[in-house]
N, C-alpha and C positions, 0 to 999 in steps of 0.2 A: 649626467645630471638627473637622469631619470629613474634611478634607484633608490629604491625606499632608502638604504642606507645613509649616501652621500648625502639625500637631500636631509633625513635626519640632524649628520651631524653638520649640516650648513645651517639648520632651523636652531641648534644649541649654540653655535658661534652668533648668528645673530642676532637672536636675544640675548647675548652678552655684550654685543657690539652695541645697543641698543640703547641697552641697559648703564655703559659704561656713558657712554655717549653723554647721555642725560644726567646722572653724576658727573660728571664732568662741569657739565654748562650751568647746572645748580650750581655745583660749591662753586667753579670757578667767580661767576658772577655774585656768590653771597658772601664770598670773604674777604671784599677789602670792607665793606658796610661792618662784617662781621667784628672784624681788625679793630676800627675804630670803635666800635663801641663798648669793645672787652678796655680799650686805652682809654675811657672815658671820653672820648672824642677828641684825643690828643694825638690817635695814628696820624692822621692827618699831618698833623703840626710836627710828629714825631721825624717824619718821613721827610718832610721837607727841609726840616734841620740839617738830615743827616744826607742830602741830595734825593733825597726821595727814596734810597737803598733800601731800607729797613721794607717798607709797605711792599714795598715791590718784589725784593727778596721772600716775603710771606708767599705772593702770590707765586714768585717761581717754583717754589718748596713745592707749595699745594699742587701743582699746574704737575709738576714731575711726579709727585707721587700719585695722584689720579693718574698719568699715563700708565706708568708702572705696573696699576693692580687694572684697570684696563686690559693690558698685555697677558696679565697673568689670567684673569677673568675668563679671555679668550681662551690662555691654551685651556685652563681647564674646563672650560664650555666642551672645546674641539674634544679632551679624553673621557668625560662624561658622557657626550653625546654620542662616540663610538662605541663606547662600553653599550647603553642605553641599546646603540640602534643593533649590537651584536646580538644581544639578548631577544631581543623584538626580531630580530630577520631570523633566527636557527631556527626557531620551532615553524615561521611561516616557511621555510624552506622544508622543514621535513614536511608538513603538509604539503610540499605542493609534490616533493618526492611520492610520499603515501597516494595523492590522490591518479599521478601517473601508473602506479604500480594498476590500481584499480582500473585504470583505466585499460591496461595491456590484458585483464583479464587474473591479474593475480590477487584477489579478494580475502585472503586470511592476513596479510601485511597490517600491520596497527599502530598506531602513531601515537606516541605517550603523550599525557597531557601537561602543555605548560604551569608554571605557579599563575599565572595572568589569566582572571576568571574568563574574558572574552576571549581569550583563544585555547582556553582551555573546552570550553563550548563549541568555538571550533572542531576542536580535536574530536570531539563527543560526537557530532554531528558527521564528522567523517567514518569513524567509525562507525557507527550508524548506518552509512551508508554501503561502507564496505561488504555489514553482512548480509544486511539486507538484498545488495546485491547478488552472493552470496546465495542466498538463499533460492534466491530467484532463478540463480543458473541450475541451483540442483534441481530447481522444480521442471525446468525447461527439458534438463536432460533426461529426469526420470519422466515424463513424458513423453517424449522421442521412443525411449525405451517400451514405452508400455503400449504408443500406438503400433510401434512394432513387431510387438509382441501382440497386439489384436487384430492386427492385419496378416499374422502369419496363418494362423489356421485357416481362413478362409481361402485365402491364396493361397495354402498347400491344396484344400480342396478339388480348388479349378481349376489349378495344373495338372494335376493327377488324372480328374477325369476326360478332360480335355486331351492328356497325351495319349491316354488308355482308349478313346474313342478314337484317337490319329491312328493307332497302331492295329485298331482293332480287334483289342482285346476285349473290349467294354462293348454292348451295343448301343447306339444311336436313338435311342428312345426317350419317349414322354419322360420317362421317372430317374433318369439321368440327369437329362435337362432341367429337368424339376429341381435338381439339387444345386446343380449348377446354379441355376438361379438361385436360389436361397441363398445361397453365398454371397453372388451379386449385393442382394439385397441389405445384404449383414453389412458388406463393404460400401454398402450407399449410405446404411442408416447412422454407419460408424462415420464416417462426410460431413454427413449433417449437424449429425451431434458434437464432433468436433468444431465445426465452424458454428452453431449454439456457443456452445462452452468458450472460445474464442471472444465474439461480441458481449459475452454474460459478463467475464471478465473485466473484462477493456471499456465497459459501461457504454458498449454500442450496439443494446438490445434494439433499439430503434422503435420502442413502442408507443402507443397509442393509446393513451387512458381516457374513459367516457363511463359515467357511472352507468352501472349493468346492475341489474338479481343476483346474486351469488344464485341464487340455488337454482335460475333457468343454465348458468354458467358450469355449475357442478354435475349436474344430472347429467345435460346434453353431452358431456366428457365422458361420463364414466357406463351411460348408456352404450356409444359404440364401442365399450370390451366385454359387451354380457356375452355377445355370441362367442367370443374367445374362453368367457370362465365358464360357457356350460361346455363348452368341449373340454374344457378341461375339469369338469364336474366340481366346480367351486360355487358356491353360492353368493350371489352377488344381491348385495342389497343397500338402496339410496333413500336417505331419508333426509327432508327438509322442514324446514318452521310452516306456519303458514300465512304466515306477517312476510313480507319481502326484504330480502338482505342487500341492502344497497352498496359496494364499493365503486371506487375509484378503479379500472381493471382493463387491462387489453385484452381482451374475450379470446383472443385465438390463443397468448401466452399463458393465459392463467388455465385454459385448456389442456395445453400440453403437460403442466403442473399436475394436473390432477392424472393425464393418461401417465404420465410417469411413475406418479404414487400408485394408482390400480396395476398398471403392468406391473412395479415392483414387488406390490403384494403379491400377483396372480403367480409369479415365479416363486414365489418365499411359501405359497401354497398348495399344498397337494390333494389330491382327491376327496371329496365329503368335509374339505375346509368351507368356511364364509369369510366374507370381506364385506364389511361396512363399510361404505361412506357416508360421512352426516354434515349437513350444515346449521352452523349454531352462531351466536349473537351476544354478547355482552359487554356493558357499556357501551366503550366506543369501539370494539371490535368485534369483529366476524371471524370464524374460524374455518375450515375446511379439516373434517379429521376423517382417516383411513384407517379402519383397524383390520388386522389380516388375524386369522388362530395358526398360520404356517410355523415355519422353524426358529421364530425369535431373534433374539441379539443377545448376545454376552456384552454385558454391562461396557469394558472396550472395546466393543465396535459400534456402540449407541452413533459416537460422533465421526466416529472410522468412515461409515456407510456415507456416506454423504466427499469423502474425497475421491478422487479419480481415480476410476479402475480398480478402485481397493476391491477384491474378494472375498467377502465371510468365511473364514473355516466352517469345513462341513454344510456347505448353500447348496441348495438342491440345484441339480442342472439336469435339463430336460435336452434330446435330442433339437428343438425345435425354442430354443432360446437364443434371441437372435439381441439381446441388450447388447450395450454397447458398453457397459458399466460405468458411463459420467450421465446416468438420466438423473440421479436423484442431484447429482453435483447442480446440474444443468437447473433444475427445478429450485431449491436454495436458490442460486443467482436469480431465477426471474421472479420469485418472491423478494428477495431483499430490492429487488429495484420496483418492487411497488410498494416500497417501504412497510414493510412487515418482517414476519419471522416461521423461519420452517425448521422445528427440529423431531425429534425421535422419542421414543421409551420404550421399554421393553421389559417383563419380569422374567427373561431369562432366555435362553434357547430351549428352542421347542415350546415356547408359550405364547409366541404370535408378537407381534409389532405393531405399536399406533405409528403414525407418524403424522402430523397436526398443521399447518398451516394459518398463520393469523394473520388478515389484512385487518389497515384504518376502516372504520366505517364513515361512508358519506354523513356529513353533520344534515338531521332531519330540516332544517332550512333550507338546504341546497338539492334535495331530489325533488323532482321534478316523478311525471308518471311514468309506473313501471309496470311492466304486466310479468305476471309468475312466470 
């Protein structure tokens, strides 16, 4: 009794049961009144004449043929409402097939769509989901893959030196250990950013927004990498309004925003380059821009640069590049969750990179004092 089907074609039997029911009790009750008045109101008199037969006979007539189409009413309720409930159960059955398949982990499976617009949306919807899921597993795996493949070189590192100093082949020194650590370090910082990129995702950055200065925000960031771009003979240079830029901002995330865009320049540039950072103002938003003169972008990898792990052909690498290659990923998600927008431009390889950051500006009613 509890199958869409049966109870279907017990819902089509009833309303004919229903239906007959009530035809029934109508005509049967309006056709002797009916009788006598087609007789001119002689059924009556006719009936009685004749022992009453005639009237009566009427009604048996009527009384058997309403049973009759009753009966018949039924079965074809019962073959209609099979047919009906066949057509309505096969496509929900291939959906529920489809969505098990999906479910075992076999995600290219697709479920045609019925002529019946709501389950046809259905079917839309399933699909939909299939690739998406789909989608999702490839991103997982090539993941897997890629931290794997970032965690190998380091861990070939400190094995290496590590067995080389057991055997003592290698000596035991400062500038060993020196290395060794760095590696460490590459495999902490690659930790981090991975469980970053993780919450950034999953919208479980967990931050803290209180309207700040951009530019005490931008500076304070991009001052602790000057000592890193005069070692590395880059010219660093920050420049701010002199009106105050007020957002909405978690000061320590939108931090790491900006040391991710300067680290990514400082890498993208080589000796006797500059790197601007500027902060600017219009309408209602604020911007954050980084412009590097390093090795640029070709035009597809403007948007490339910003997914995981992606490598630019031809990216400079330096002995002492310790990225994790998800900073710029990492930075997009903590932008987007202060509702704004991070993206790129580039006139080419070898012509340097902006890359621009725009948050809401605080509405001037709602700041409050701020000091540069």
């Amino acid at each position: 009794m509890n199958r869409l089907a049966v109870r279907l074609v017990l819902s089509h039997v009833l309303v004919a049961v229903l239906g007959g029911l009530a035809t029934f009790l109508v005509v049967r009750t309006l056709t002797p009144a009916l009788f006598d008045r087609m007789m001119g109101g002689q059924g009556s008199m006719m009936g009685q004449g004749r022992g009453g037969t005639l009237r009566g006979q009427v009604a048996d007539a009527v009384t058997q043929a309403l049973l009759v189409g009753v009966l018949v009413g039924v079965v074809a309720a019962t073959a209609f409402g099979a047919v009906a409930a066949r057509r309505l159960v096969r496509p929900l059955r291939q959906l529920s097939d489809t969505t098990r398949e999906i479910a075992a982990g076999r995600y290219d499976v697709h479920v045609g769509r019925p002529r019946e617009d709501e389950l046809a949306l259905l079917a839309d919807d399933v699909n939909t989901l299939g690739r998406t899921l789909a989608e999702t597993e490839s991103r997982r795996v090539r993941l897997l893959g890629e931290v794997a493949h970032e965690m190998r070189t380091p861990l070939t590192v400190i094995e290496g030196s590590v067995e080389g100093m057991i055997d003592g082949v290698l000596a035991v020194g400062p500038e060993r250990l020196g290395l060794v650590s760095d590696e460490v370090r590459r495999l902490r910082r690659l930790s981090d950013d991975l469980s970053a990129l993780s919450r950034s995702e999953e919208g479980r950055l967990g931050m803290v927004l209180a309207p700040a200065d951009l530019r005490t925000v931008v500076a304070t960031a991009a001052e602790r990498l000057r000592p890193q771009a005069e070692d590395a003979g880059v010219a660093l240079g920050v420049g701010v309004p002199d009106d105050p830029v007020v957002v909405a901002v978690d000061g320590d995330r939108l931090g790491q925003v900006v040391t991710n865009l300067v680290g990514n320049a400082l890498r993208a540039t080589g000796s006797g380059g500059r790197i601007d950072v500027e902060v600017s103002s219009a309408g209602s938003t604020a911007s954050v821009t980084v412009t590097d003169t390093g090795e640029g972008l070709a035009p597809e990898d403007v948007e490339r640069v910003f997914e995981r792990f992606v490598r630019v052909p031809e990216r400079r690498r330096s002995g002492t590049d310790t990225g994790s290659g998800i900073g710029l990923t990492i930075a997009r998600g903590i932008v987007a969750a202060h509702g704004g927008t991070l993206d790129a431009r580039s006139p080419g390889r070898g012509r340097g990179a902006t890359f621009t950051a725009r948050l809401p500006l605080v509405p001037a009613g709602q700041v409050g004092s701020t000091s540069a």
